[in-house]
C-alpha positions as CSV (number, residue, x, y, z in Angstrom):
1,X,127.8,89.2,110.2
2,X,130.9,90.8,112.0
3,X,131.9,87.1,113.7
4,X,131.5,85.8,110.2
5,X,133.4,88.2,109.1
6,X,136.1,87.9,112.3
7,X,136.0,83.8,112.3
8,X,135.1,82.8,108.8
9,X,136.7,84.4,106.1
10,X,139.9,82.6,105.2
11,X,142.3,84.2,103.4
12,X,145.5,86.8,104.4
13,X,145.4,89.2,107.6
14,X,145.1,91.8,105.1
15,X,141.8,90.2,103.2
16,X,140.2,89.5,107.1
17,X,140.8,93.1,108.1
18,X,139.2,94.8,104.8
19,X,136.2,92.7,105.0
20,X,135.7,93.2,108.4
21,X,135.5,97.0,107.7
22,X,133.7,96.7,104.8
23,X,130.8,94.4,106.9
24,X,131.2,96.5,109.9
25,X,130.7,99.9,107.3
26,X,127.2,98.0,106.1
27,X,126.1,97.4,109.7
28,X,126.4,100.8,110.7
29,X,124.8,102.1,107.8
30,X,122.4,99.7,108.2
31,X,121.9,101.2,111.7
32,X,122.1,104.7,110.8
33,X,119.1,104.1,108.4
34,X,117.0,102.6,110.7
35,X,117.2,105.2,113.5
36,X,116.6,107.9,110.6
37,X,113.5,105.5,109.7
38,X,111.9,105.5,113.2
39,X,111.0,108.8,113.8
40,X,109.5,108.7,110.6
41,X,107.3,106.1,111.5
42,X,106.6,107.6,114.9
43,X,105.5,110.9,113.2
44,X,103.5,108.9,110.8
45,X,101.4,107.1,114.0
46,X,101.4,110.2,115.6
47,X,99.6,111.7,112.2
48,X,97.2,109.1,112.6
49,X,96.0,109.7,116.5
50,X,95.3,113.1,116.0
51,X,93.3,112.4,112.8
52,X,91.4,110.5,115.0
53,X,91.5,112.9,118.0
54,X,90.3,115.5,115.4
55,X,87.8,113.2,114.1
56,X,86.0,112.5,117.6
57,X,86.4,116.1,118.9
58,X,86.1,118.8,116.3
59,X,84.2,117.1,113.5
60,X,80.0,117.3,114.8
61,X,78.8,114.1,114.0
62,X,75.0,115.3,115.4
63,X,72.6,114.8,112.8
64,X,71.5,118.4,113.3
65,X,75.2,119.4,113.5
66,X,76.5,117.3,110.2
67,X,78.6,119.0,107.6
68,X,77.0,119.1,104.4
69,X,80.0,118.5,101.5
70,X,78.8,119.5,97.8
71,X,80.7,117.9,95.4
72,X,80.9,118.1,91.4
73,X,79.0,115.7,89.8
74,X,82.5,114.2,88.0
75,X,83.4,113.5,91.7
76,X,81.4,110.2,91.2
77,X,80.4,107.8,88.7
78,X,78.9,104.1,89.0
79,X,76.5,104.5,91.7
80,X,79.2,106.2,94.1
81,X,77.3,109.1,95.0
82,X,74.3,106.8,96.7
83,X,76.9,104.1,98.0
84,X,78.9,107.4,99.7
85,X,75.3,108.8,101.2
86,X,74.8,105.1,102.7
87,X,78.5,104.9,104.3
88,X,79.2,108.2,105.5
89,X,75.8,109.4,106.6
90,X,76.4,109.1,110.1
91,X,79.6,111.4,109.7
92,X,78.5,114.2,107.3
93,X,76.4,114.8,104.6
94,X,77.0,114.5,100.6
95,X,75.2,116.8,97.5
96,X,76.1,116.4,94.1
97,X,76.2,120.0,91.7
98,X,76.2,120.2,88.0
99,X,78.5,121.8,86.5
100,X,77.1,121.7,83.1
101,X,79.6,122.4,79.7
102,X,82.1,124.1,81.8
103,X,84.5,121.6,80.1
104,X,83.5,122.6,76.6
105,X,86.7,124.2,75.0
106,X,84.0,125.9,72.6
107,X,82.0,128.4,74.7
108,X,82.6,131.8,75.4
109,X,84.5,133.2,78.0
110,X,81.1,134.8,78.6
111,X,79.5,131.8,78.8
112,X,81.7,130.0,80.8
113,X,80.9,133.1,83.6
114,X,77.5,132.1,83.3
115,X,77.7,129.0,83.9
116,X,79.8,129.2,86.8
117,X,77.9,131.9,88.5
118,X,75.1,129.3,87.8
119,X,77.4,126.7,89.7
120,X,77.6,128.8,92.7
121,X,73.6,129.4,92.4
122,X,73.3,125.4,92.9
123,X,75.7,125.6,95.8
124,X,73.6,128.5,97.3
125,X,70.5,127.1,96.5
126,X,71.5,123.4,97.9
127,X,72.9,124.9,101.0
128,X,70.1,126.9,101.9
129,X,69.2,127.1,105.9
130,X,72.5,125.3,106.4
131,X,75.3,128.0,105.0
132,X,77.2,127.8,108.3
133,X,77.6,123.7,108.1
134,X,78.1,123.9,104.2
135,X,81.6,123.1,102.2
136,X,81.7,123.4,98.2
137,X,84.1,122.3,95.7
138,X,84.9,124.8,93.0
139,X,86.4,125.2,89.9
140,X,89.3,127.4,90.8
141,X,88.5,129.5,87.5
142,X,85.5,130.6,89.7
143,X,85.4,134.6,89.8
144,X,86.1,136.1,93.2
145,X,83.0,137.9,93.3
146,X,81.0,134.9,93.0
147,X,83.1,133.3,95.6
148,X,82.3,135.9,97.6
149,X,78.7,135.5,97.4
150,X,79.6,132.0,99.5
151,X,81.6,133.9,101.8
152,X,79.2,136.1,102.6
153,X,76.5,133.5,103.6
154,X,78.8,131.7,106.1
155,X,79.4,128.9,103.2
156,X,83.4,127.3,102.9
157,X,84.9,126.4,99.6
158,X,87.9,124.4,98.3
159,X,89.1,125.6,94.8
160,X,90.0,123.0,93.0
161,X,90.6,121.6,88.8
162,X,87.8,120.4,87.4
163,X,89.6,119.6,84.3
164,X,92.1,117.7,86.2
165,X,89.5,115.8,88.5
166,X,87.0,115.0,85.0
167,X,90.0,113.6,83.2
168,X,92.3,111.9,86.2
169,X,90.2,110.5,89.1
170,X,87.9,108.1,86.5
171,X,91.2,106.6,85.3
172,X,91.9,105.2,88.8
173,X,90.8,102.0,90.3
174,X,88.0,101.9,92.4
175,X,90.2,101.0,95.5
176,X,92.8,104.0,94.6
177,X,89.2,106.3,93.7
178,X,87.8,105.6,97.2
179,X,91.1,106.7,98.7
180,X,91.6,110.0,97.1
181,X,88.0,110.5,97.5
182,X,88.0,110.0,101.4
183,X,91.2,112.3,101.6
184,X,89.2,114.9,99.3
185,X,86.7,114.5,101.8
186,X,88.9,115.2,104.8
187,X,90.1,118.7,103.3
188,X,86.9,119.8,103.1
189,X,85.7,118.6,106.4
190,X,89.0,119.9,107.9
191,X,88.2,123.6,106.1
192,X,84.9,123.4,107.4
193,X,86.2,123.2,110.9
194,X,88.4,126.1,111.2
195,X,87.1,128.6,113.2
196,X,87.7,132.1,114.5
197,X,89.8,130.3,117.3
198,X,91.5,127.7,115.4
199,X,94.8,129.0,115.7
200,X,98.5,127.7,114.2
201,X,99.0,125.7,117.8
202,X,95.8,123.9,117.4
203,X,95.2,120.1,116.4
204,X,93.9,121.1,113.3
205,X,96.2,123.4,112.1
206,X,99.0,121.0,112.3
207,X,96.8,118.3,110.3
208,X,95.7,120.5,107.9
209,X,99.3,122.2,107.2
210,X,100.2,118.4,106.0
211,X,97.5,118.2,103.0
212,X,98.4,121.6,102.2
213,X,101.6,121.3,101.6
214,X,101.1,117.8,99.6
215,X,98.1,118.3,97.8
216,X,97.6,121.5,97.2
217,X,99.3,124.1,94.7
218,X,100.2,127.2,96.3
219,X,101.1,130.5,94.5
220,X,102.7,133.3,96.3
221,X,101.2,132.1,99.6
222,X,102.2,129.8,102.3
223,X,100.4,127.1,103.7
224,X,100.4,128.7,107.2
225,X,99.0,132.0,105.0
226,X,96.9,130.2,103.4
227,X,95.4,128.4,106.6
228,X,94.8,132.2,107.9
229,X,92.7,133.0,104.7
230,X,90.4,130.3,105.4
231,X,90.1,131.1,108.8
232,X,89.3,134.9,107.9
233,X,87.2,134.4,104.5
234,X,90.0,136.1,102.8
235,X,88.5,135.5,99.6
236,X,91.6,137.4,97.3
237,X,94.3,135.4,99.1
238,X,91.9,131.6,99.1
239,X,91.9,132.3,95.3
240,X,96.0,131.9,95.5
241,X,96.0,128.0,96.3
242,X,94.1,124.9,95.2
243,X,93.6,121.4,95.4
244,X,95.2,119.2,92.6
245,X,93.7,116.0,91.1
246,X,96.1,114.1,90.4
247,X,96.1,110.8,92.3
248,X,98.6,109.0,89.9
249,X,101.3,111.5,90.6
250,X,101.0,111.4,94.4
251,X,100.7,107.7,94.8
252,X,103.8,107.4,96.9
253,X,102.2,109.8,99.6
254,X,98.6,108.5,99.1
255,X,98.8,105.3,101.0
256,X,99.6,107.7,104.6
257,X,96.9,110.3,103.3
258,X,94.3,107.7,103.1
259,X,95.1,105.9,106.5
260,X,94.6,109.6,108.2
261,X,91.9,110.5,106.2
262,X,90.4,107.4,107.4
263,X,91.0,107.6,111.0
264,X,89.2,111.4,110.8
265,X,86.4,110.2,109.1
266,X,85.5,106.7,110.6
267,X,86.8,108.1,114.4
């Protein structure tokens, strides 16, 4: 472009010299962009390795070791739930809960408390003998004392809407389902995994600070406060934060959530 721009262009001295600067401007914009590109794209790979290093090193994959992930039953539909057992058996294990009328706009706020201390009775009752491997979603309208109930017995939950995941992830296509369904899938596997001695340094920490950020809606509590909760059973401060269903309005970001998600899971 800049000897077309030197040798080519006909035309005045004055012409020659103000597209050469206007050619030579584009180049090193051009430039510009594509060094402020790169490290973007080496972040991005690096994302991806230590998915996978967290995937081959802090996930158990031991059949007597797998994480068991209860999930609503709206989390599925069309034969998903078997089809998931069948594909990620060898990484972790799947349950399906009811969660009955919760939906209903017409019950009582008194029902509705019954029916979710009901929920986390399933959870319990599903989990049973294997508390300390066990992850749960749960409607973030869940009281604290039930939650606590799951803290208590060594079981990790992920607060989440239910009304957003019943009315948004059966809109999506299967291919765009699966996606959001494997990253879903990571944030509970990744919350399972935090331990007394996961700390803000560690592999997980960093991987997990991502989806937080992205995915997750966070009131008066940052992600790294957040992380901490989780890592103490802080029930009162877990309560503060959860994870959106919304796969149409994160689209942009899901294509790099899916590829890490997918490098933890299948590493």
């Amino acid at each position: 472009v800049r000897l077309y721009a030197i040798q080519e262009i006909t035309g005045s001295p004055e012409w020659k010299d103000l597209m050469k600067n206007f050619l030579e401007g584009i180049m090193n914009k051009m430039e510009a962009l594509q060094e402020e590109i790169a490290p973007q794209e080496e972040a991005s790979g690096e994302l991806t390795s230590l998915a996978a290093f967290i995937g081959m090193n802090k996930i158990p994959t031991h059949v007597n070791e797998r994480y068991l992930l209860l999930m609503p039953q709206e989390f599925y539909k069309n034969g998903e739930f078997n089809d998931h057992r069948t594909e990620y058996g060898e990484r972790f294990e799947i349950g399906k809960v009811s969660t009955g009328d919760l939906r209903e706009g017409s019950i009582t706020e008194e029902k509705r408390v019954e029916m979710l201390r009901f929920y986390v009775n399933k959870i319990i009752e599903k989990a049973k003998g294997l508390e300390k491997r066990t992850v749960a979603l749960v409607p973030r309208e869940t009281p604290e004392k039930e939650l606590q109930r799951l803290q208590d017995l060594g079981i990790r939950f992920v607060p989440t809407d239910m009304e957003e995941l019943a009315q948004n992830l059966p809109q999506e296509k299967p291919a765009k389902r699966k996606e959001f369904q494997e990253i879903m899938y990571t944030i509970m596997l990744l919350t399972r995994a935090i331990d007394e001695n996961t700390g803000r340094e560690t592999a997980i920490y960093m991987f997990m600070n991502k989806y937080l950020k992205g995915l997750f809606n966070l009131e008066n509590i940052s992600a790294g406060e957040y992380f901490d909760a989780i890592k103490k059973g802080i029930v009162a401060d877990i309560v503060k934060g959860y994870l959106r269903c919304r796969p149409a309005e994160i689209l942009d970001a899901q294509a790099e959530h899916y590829q890490n998600s997918h490098a933890l899971i299948f590493a």
